[in-house]
C-alpha positions, 0 to 999 in steps of 0.5 A, spaced: 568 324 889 574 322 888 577 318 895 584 318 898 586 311 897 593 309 896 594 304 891 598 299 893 606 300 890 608 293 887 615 290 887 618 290 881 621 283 879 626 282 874 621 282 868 618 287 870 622 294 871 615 300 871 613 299 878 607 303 878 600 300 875 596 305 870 591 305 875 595 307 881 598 313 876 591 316 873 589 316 882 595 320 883 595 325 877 588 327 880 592 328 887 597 332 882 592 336 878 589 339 885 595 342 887 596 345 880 593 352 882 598 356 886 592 358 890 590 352 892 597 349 894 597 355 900 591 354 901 592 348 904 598 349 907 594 354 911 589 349 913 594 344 914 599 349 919 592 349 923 590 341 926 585 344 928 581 347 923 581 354 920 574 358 918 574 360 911 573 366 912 580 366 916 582 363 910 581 369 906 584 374 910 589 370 911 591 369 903 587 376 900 583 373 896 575 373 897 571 368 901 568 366 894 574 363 891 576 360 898 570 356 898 571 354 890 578 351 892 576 348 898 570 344 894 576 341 890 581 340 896 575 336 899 573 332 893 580 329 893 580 327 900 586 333 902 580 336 906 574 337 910 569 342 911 564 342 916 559 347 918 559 350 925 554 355 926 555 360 920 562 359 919 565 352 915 570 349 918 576 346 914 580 341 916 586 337 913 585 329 912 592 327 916 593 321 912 594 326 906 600 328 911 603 320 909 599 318 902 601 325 898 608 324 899 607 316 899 605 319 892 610 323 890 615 317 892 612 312 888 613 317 882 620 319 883 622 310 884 624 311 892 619 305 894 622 300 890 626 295 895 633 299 897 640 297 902 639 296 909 640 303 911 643 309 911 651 309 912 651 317 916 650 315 923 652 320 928 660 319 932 656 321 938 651 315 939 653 307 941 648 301 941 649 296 945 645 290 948 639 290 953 640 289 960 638 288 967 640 294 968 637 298 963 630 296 965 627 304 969 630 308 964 627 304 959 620 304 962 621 312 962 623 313 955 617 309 954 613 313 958 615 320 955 614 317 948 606 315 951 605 322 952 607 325 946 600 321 944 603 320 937 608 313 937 602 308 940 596 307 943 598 304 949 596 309 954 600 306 960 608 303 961 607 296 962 610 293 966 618 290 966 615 283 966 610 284 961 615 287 957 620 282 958 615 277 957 613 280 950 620 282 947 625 277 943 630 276 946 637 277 943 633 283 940 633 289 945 637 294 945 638 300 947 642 306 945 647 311 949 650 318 949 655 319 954 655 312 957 646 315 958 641 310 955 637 315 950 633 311 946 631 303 946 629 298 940 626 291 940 622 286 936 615 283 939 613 276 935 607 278 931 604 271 932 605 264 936 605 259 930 611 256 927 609 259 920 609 266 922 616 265 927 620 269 922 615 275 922 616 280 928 614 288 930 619 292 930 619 298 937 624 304 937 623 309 942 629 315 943 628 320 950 626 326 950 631 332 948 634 327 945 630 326 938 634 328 931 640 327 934 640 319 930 639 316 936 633 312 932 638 311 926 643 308 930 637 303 933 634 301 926 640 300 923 643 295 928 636 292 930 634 291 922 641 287 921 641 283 928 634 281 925 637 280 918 642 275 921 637 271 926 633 270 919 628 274 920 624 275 914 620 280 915 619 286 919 613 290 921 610 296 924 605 301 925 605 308 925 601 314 926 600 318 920 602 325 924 609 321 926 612 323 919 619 323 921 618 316 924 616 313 916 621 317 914 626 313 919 624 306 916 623 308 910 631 309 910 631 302 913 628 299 907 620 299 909 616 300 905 608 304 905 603 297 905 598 302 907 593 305 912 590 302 916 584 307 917 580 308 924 585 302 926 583 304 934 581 309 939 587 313 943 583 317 948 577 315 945 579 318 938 579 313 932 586 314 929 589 310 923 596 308 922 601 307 917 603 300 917 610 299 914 613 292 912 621 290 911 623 284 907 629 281 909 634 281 903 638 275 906 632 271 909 626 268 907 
């Protein structure tokens, strides 16, 4: 039975122009030929539009095909990791493997030479969104988007928002921003140090939070930018972050901004006493370090 794991994408160096190992090649033309049968890749559309789980037999009526052939594709989804099944009473269960949601497309990306290291960000930032430096002024606004982005159970496993001096304690300054539509914060972005030792002082995570209602509009893109140069400039080398694998918009985020997929780390912690994994993300700095 073959396991989901991503191979690591490794960084060309000037003599080396092909990126992707054979190994990591024969692991993702397994995932290919899965999903070479049409059958199969609605198949799993359908079970993945159902987080929940669906049964095979709701997988039959909903494709018109009989559960037999069903139970045979849904065999092959879960020998590559894309799927589980599980039997509840008399029905099996089949429910989608969420880190597929991030690896699958990792896959494809490592295929297609989007992983390799690329400019700092995306030039196409709305008209309408300004950043500018945090202030003392700024701190219940930003304690509320934290707080709308704890709820939404998908941007961190922190369950409560901490307090100003927490925070305050925790966060670089010099790297805090927040971000404004009409003269009103929507969004904030800081940097937490990963570690007190001299030798990791170039190393930091990186936080970006954007107000409800106000996600897709840039707001994220506008704070990533401006976050990733300012750490350029302060000779940050690396940035760092974690995120869940459902928050595909997030990953794509960084991922304009020159992070790339390290891994996933699976059943990294509890959330609502639920192991989740993370999707950990790291940017080197092109001008530091």
């Amino acid at each position: 039975m073959t396991s989901l794991d991503m191979p690591a994408v490794r960084t060309p160096g000037a003599d080396q122009v092909d990126a992707l190992a054979p190994d990591d090649a024969v692991t993702y033309a397994g995932w290919f030929a899965c999903l070479a049968d049409p059958t199969r890749v609605r198949l799993l559309h359908q079970v993945a539009s159902h987080p929940a789980g669906i049964t095979v037999g709701e997988l039959a009526e909903a494709l018109g095909i009989g559960q037999p052939t069903v139970s045979h594709h849904v065999r092959k989804l879960a020998d590559v990791g894309f799927v589980t099944a599980e039997k509840n009473g008399t029905s099996t269960v089949v429910v989608v493997n969420p880190s597929c949601c991030t690896r699958l497309p990792h896959a494809a990306d490592a295929v297609m030479g989007v992983l390799t290291p690329r400019p700092c960000c995306p030039d196409d930032l709305p008209d309408d969104v300004t950043v500018r430096p945090m202030a003392d002024g700024d701190w219940e606004t930003v304690r509320r988007i934290y707080g709308e982005g704890i709820a939404t159970r998908t941007a961190t496993f922190t369950t409560e928002v901490p307090t100003r001096e927490t925070l305050d304690a925790q966060w670089l300054p010099g790297h805090r921003w927040v971000a404004e539509i009409d003269d009103v914060v929507v969004g904030w972005a800081a940097l937490t140090p990963t570690s007190g030792r001299d030798c990791y002082q170039g190393v930091a995570e990186n936080s970006i939070y954007v107000a409800d209602g106000m996600r897709g509009r840039g707001v994220g893109k506008a704070l990533l930018r401006t976050q990733v140069i300012a750490a350029d400039e302060a000779g940050v080398w690396t940035l760092q972050t974690s995120i869940f694998p459902e928050n595909r918009a997030s990953i794509a985020l960084h991922h304009s901004a020159g992070f790339r997929t390290i891994g996933v780390r699976e059943r990294i912690a509890q959330l609502d006493g639920i192991w989740r994994d993370t999707v950990f993300l790291e940017r080197r700095s092109p001008v530091a370090g």
